[in-house]
N, C-alpha and C positions, 0 to 999 in steps of 0.2 A: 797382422802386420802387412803392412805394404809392401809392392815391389821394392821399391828405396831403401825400405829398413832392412828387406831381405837381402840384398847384396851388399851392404854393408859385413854381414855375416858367412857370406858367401863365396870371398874374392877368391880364394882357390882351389875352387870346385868347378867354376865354370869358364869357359873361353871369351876369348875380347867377342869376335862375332853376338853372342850372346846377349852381352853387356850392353853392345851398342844397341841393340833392337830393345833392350826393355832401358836406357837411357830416351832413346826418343820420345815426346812428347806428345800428345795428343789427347781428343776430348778419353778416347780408352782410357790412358792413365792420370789424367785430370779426376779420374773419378776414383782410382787407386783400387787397380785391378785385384781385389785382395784374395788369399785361398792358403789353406795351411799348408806349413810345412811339407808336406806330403803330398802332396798336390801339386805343390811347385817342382819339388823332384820326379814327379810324375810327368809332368809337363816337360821339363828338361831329357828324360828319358826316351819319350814318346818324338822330341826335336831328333834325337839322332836317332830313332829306333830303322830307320831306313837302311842305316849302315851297318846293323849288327843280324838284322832280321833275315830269315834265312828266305834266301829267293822260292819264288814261287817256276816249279819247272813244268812244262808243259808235255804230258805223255800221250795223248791222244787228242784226232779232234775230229770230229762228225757229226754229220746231221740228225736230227731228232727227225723225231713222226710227229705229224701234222694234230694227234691228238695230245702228245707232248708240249707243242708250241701254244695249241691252244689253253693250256693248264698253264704255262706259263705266265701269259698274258693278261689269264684272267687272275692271277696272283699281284700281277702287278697291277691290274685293278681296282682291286683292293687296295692298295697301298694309293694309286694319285690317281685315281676316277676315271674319268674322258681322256685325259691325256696318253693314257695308255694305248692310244689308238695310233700314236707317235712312232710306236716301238712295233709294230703290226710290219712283217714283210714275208715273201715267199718262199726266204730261207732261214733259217735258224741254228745255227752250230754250237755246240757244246764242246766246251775246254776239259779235258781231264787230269787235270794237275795234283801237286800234293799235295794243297789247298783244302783247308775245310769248307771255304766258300767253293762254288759252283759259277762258272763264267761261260757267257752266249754273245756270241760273234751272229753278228746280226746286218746279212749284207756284208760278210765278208770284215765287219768293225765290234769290239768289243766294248758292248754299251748296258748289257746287263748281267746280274747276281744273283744269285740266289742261295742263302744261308743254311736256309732250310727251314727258317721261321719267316722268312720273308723273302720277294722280289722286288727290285729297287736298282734305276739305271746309274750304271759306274760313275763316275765323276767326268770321265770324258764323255758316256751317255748324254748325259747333264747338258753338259755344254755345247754339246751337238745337236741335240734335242731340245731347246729352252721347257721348261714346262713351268707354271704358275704356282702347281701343287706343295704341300712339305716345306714351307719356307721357313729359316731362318736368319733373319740380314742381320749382319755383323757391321761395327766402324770401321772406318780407319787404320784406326790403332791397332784391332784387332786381329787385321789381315794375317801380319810375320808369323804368329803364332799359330792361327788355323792351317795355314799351308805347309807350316812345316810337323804340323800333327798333334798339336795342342788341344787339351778340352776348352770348349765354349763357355766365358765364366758371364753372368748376368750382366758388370757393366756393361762390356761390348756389345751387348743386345744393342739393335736399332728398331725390330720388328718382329713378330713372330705371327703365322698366317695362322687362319682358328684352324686348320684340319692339323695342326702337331697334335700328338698323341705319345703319352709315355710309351718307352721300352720301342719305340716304330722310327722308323728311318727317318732322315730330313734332308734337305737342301740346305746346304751353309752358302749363303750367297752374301757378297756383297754392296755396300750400301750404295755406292756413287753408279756403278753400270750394270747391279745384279746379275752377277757374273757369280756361277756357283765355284766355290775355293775348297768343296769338302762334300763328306758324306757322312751323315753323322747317326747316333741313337739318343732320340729325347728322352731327356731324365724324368720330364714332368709333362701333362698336358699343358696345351697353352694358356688357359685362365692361369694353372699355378702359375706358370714359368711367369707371366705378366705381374705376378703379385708380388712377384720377389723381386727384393734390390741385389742380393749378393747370393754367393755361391756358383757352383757348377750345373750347367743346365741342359747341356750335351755333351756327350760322348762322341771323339773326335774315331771315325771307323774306318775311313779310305780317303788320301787326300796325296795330291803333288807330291809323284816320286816315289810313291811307296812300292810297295810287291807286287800291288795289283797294279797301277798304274804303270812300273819299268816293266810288264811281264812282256820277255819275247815270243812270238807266236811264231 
């Protein structure tokens, strides 16, 4: 079922706000952004999960050793190649919050993660940082939805760089200024994710306004 058909069934479960962003038009839903039931609740949950999700507080913060930093770096490495040489500086601080992720103030700016299955720069990282690597471009249409913490469904795809990799981090960037809007976990590599017309293709993990983005230091 399409959006259209979904809100027919849906008028009060969800708020006008809502309405109007999946009313507006664009090649996104020219293509009929479709995902079950469950998905779509998902998707509605994850739009306000900002407001319900328990802040992230910050308990300590200091500096690592130089062989720390170096593990670091080289983790992010792994993940976007050369560009990791972006994130290279002479000081390195570590967040210790209630957080199961791991955050590094870098120069005094919070631009990197760390899961503990991976290292991967924040969204403001990102943005401060341009880097080539991880890319996934989104439409238009698709923007409302990534920003406000939506999974990535296949029509919105514009592009995907060959270095995606299932289960590994991305860049959600957008189509007109490549401008990253998210931080996401691909669900497939990129030959699959290209082969597909429909479904879910990313995992929406850190975007605009969330716990890790409002955290105060």
């Amino acid at each position: 079922m399409c959006v259209s058909g979904l809100l027919k069934h849906t008028v009060d479960l969800h708020p006008p706000r809502i309405f109007l962003r999946l009313n507006q038009r664009s090649r996104f839903m020219d293509e009929c952004y479709t995902f079950s039931d469950a998905n779509f609740f998902q998707a509605r949950e994850m739009n306000v999960g900002t407001e319900i999700m328990k802040k992230i507080v910050v308990k300590k913060r200091h500096s690592i050793r130089k062989s720390q930093a170096q593990d670091l770096l080289a983790r992010l490495f792994d993940q976007i190649g050369t560009s990791a040489k972006l994130f290279h500086a002479d000081m390195i601080e570590v967040l210790e919050t209630n957080a199961d992720v791991s955050l590094f103030m870098v120069n005094k700016k919070m631009i990197l993660m760390d899961t503990g299955n991976w290292v991967f720069p924040t969204l403001k990282g990102a943005i401060q940082f341009p880097f080539p690597d991880r890319r996934i471009v989104v439409d238009a249409g698709a923007i409302p939805y990534v920003v406000n913490g939506a999974d990535v469904m296949r029509p919105g795809i514009v592009s995907i760089s060959d270095d995606v990799k299932a289960n590994a981090p991305v860049q959600i960037v957008d189509e007109r200024h490549g401008k990253p809007l998210a931080i996401g976990i691909a669900l497939l590599d990129a030959p699959d994710m290209r082969a597909r017309t429909q479904g879910k293709m990313c995992k929406n993990f850190h975007h605009v306004s969330d716990e890790i983005w409002n955290i105060e230091i």
